[in-house]
C-alpha positions as CSV (number, residue, x, y, z in Angstrom):
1,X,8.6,5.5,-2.4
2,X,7.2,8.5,-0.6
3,X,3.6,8.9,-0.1
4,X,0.6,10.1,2.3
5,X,0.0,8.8,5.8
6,X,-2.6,7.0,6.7
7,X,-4.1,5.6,10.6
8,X,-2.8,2.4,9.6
9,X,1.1,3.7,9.8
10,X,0.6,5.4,13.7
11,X,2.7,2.6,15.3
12,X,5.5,2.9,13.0
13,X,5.7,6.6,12.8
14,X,5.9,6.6,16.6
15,X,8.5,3.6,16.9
16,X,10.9,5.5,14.3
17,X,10.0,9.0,15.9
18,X,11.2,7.4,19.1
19,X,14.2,5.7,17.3
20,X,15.3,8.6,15.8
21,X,14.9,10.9,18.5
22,X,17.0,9.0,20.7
23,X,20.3,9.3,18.3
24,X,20.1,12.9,19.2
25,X,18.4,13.5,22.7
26,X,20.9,10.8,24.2
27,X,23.1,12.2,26.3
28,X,22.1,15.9,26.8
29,X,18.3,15.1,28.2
30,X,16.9,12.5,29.8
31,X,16.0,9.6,28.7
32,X,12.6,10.0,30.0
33,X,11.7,13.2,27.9
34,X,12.4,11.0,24.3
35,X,11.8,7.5,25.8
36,X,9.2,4.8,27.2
37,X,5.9,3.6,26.6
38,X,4.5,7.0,28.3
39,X,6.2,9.1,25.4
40,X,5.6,6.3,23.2
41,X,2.0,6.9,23.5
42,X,2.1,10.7,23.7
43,X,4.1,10.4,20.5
44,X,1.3,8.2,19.1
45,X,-1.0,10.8,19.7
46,X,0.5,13.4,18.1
47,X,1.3,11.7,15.3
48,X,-2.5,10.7,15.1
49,X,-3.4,14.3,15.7
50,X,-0.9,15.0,12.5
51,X,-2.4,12.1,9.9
52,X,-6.1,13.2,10.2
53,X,-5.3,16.8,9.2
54,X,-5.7,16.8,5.6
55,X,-4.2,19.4,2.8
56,X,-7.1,21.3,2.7
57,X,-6.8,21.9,6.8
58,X,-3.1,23.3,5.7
59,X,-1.4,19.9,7.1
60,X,0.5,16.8,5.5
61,X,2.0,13.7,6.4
62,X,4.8,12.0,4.3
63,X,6.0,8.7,4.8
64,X,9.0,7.3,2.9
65,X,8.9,3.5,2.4
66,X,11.7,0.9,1.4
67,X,10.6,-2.4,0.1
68,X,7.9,-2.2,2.5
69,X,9.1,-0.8,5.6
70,X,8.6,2.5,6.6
71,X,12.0,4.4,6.5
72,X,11.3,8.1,7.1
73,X,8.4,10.5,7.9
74,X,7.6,14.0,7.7
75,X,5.1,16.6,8.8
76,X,3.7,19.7,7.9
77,X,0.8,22.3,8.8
78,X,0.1,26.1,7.6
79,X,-1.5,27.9,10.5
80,X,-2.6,31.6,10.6
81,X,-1.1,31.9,7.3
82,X,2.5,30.2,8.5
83,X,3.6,27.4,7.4
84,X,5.9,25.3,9.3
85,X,7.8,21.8,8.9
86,X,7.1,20.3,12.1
87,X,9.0,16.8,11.7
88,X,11.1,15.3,9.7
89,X,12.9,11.9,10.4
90,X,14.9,9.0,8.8
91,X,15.0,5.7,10.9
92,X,18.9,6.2,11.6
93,X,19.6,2.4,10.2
94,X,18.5,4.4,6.7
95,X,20.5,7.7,7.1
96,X,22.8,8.5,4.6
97,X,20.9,7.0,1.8
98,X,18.8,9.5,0.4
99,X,15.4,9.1,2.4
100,X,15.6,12.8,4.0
101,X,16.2,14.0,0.6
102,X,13.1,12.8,-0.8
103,X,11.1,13.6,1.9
104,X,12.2,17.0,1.6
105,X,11.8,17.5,-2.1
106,X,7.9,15.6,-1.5
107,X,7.6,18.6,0.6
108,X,8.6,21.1,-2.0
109,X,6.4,20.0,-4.0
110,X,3.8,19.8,-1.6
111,X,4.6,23.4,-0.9
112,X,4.5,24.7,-4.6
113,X,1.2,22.9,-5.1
114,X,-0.3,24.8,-2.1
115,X,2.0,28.3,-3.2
116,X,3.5,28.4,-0.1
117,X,6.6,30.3,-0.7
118,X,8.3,30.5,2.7
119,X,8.5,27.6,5.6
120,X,9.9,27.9,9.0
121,X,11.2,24.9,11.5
122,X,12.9,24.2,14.7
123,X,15.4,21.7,15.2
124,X,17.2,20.6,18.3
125,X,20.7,23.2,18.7
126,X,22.6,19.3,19.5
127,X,21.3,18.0,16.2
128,X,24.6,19.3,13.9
129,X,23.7,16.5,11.8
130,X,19.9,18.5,10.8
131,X,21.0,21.1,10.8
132,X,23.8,20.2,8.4
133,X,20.9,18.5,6.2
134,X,18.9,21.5,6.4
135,X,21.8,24.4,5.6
136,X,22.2,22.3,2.6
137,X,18.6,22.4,1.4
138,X,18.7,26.2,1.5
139,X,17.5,26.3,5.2
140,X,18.7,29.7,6.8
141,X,18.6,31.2,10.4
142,X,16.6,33.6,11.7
143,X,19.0,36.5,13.2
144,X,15.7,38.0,14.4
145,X,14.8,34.6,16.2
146,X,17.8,32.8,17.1
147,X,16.3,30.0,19.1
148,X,13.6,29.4,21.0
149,X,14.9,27.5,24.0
150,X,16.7,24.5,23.0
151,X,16.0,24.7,19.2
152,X,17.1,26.9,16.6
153,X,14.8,29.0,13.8
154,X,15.4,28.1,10.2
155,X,13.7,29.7,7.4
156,X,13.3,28.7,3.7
157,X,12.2,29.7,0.9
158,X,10.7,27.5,-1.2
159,X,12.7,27.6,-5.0
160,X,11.3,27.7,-8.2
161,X,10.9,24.2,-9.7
162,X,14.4,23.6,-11.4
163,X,13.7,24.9,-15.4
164,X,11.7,27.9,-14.5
């Protein structure tokens, strides 16, 4: 089931950030930057930060739920006419199983709703697995913005509903 996040889901969006996070930072930063009760909380706070923007403010939070447990999340905000998705993880004891997909078409939708046709992200250059995900949504790179740092600029744009 996907739906909206509420206050009431901060502690497990930041335990699965964290959770997920760590299946990719591990080994090429440190542990510090991705880990403990300091980024725990900073996490917390962003995620906070995330949930009280509403659709109207340009923003959205998804969360993907399996028989009661949250299994995925995913974040969103349109700002100075930009929209970018600015998270999107599956609690990797869920991977494989179709949570990123929903999330992603939830997303879409949310997208077509608001007629935002075009969506930028980063993801981490280590992360072959996203990016994988992504190039298989119809995420491309930006050859005018290769990276920025660490992370690498995708693009979409966002496709007709199928039938039209």
């Amino acid at each position: 089931m996907i739906r909206a996040a509420h206050a009431a889901d901060l502690d497990a969006i930041a335990a699965l950030h964290t959770r997920a996070r760590a299946t990719y930072y591990q080994g090429h930063i440190p542990e510090q930057a991705y880990a403990g009760d300091a980024e725990i909380r900073r996490t917390r706070e962003g995620w906070s930060r995330a949930v009280a923007r509403t659709t109207a403010d340009g923003g959205g939070v998804l969360c993907a739920e399996r028989d009661g447990a949250l299994t995925g999340v995913a974040a969103f905000r349109t700002e100075d006419g930009q929209t970018t998705l600015t998270q999107l993880h599956v609690d990797p004891d869920h991977w494989r199983r179709g949570t990123g997909a929903a999330l992603h078409a939830a997303c879409l939708d949310a997208w077509r709703r608001a007629g935002i046709r075009r969506v930028r992200l980063e993801v981490y250059e280590k992360n072959l697995r996203a990016q994988a995900f992504y190039a298989a949504h119809g995420w491309r790179p930006d050859p005018a913005a290769p990276g920025t740092g660490s992370h690498r600029v995708l693009w979409l744009t966002v496709p007709e509903p199928s039938g039209q």
